[in-house]
DRENSE-326355 format. One record per residue (C-alpha): residue number from 1; residue in one letter; z negated, y, x negated. Coordinates in nm, 2 decimals, m for minus. Last residue first. Example, Ala and Ser with C-alpha at 12.3 -4.5 7.8 and 13.67 -1.06 7.14 Angstrom:
% DRENSE-326355
<2,"S",<m0.71,m0.11,m1.37>>
<1,"A",<m0.78,m0.45,m1.23>>
END
This chain:
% DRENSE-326355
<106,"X",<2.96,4.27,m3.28>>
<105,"X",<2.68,4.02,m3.28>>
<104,"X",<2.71,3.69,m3.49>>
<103,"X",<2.79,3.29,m3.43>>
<102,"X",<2.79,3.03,m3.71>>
<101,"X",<3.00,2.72,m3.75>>
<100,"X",<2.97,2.50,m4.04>>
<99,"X",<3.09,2.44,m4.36>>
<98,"X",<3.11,2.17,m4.63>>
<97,"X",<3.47,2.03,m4.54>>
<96,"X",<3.37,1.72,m4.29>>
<95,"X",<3.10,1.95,m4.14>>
<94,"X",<3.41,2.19,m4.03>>
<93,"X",<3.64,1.88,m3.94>>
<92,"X",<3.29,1.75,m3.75>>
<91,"X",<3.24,2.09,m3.55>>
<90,"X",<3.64,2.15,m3.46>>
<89,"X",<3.60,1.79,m3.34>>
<88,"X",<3.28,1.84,m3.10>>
<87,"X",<3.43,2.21,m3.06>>
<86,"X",<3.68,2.04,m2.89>>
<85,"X",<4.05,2.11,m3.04>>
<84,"X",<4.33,2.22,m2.86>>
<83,"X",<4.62,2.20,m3.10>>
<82,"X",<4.96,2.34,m3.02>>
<81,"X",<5.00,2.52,m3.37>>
<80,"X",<4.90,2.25,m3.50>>
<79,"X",<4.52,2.15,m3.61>>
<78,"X",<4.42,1.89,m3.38>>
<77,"X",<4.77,1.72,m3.45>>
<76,"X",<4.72,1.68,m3.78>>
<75,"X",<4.34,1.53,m3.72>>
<74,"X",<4.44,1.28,m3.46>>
<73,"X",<4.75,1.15,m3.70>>
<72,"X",<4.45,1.09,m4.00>>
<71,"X",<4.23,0.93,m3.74>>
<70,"X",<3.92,1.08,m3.68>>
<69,"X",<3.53,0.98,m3.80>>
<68,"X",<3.50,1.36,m3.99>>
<67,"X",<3.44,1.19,m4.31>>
<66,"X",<3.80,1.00,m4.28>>
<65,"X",<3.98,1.30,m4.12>>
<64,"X",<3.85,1.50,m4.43>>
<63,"X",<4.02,1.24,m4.71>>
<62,"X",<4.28,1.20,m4.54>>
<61,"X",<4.39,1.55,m4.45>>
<60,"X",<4.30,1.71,m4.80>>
<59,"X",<3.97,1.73,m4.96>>
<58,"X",<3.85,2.09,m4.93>>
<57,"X",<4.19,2.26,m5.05>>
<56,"X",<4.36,2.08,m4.77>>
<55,"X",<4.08,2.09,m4.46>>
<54,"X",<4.06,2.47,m4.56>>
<53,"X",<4.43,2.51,m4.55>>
<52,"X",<4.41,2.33,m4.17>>
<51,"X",<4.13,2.55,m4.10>>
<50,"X",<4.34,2.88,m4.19>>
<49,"X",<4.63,2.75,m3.93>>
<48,"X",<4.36,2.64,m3.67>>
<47,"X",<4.19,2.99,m3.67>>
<46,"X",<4.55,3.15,m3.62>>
<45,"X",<4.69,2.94,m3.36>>
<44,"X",<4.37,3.07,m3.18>>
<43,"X",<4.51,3.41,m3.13>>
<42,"X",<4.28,3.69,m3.05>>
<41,"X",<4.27,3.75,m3.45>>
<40,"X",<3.89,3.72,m3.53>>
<39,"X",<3.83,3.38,m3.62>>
<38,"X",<4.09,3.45,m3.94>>
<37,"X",<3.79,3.68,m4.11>>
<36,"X",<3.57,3.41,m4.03>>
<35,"X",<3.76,3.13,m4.13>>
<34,"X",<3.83,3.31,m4.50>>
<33,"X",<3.45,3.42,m4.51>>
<32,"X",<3.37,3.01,m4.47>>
<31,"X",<3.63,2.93,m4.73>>
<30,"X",<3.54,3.21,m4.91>>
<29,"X",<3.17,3.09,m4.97>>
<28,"X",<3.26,2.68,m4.94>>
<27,"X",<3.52,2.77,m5.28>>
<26,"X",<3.79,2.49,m5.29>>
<25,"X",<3.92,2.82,m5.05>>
<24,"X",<4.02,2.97,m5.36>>
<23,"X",<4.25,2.73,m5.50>>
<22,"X",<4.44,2.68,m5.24>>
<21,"X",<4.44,3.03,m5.17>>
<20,"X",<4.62,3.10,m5.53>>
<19,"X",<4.84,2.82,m5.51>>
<18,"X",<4.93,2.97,m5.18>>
<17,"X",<5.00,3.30,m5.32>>
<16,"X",<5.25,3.18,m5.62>>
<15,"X",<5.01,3.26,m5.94>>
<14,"X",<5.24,3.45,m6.23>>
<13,"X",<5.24,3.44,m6.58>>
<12,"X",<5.42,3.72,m6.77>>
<11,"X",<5.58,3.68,m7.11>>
<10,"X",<5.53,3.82,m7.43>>
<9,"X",<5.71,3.69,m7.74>>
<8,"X",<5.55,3.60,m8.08>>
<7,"X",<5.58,3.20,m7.95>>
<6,"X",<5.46,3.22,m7.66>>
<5,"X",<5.18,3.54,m7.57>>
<4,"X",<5.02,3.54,m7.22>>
<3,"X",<5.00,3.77,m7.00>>
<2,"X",<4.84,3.75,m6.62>>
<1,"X",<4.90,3.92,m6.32>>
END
């Protein structure tokens, strides 16, 4: 938290989480480490819900659906809840933001 003096009085400033993200994940470095860490929940729901916040801090759905060559409507409905992305698309959304994929050992 944050203080900030008005007018001789003291007052708190506070971030609201998603502000927070969204501003973080402008970042490619914890954007990437922010996919990763959601990559490893079992659910792919998961991985899709973090790449969508990427795809909106990194440009917004637009402006990355453009670069990655899909329609706007194509690239919302990749990443629902019920989307089943190809790693051809899931590959160009990721280019589309600054980031790629990458693959490690346990």
């Amino acid at each position: 938290m944050e203080r900030m003096a008005a007018k001789g009085k003291e007052m708190t400033a506070t971030v609201k989480h998603d502000d927070w993200l969204f501003e973080q994940l402008k970042d490619a470095e914890f954007a990437a480490e922010y996919l990763n860490a959601a990559s490893e929940d079992d659910d792919p729901k998961t991985y899709l819900t973090a790449l969508r916040k990427v795809v909106e801090a990194r440009g917004g759905m637009a402006d990355i659906a453009e670069k990655a060559h899909l329609s706007r409507e194509t690239l919302y409905r990749t990443l629902s809840t019920r989307g089943n992305p190809t790693i051809r698309t899931l590959s160009a959304v990721l280019k589309a933001t600054g980031l790629k994929f990458g693959v490690s050992a346990y």
